[in-house]
C-alpha positions, 0 to 999 in steps of 0.5 A, spaced: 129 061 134 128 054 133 123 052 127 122 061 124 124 063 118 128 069 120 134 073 118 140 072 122 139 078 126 133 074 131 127 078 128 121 074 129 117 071 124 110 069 123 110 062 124 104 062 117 106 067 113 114 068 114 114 076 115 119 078 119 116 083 125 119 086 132 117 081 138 111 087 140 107 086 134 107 078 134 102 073 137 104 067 141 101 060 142 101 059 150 101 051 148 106 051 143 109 058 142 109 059 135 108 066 133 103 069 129 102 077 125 096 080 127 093 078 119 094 071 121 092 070 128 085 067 127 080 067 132 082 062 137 089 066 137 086 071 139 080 070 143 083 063 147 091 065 146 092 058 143 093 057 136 087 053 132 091 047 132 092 046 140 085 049 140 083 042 136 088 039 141 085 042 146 078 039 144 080 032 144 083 032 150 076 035 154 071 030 149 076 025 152 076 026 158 068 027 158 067 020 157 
């Protein structure tokens, strides 16, 4: 896939990290697809489904829009 580290079998692989894991034990972004491992997905990934950096993103646009 587009911008993961993986061999060429089409394993997927955290998008932080580079180890490879089945698609099952992987995370995904809702906004941007990367992919993340239990051990990487931090609280934003985990609780909202989107990645810390489309969490800030997604921040921005809502403070933006409140004024």
């Amino acid at each position: 896939m587009k911008g993961e580290k993986g061999s060429f079998d089409g394993m997927p692989s955290c998008s932080v990290c580079g180890k490879e894991f089945p698609s099952l034990n992987l995370i995904s972004c809702s906004e941007c697809g990367r992919t993340f491992c239990e051990e990487c997905a931090d609280e934003s990934m985990t609780a909202l489904g989107i990645c810390s950096d489309c969490e800030e993103t997604w921040q921005a646009e809502e403070d933006s829009d409140e004024e």
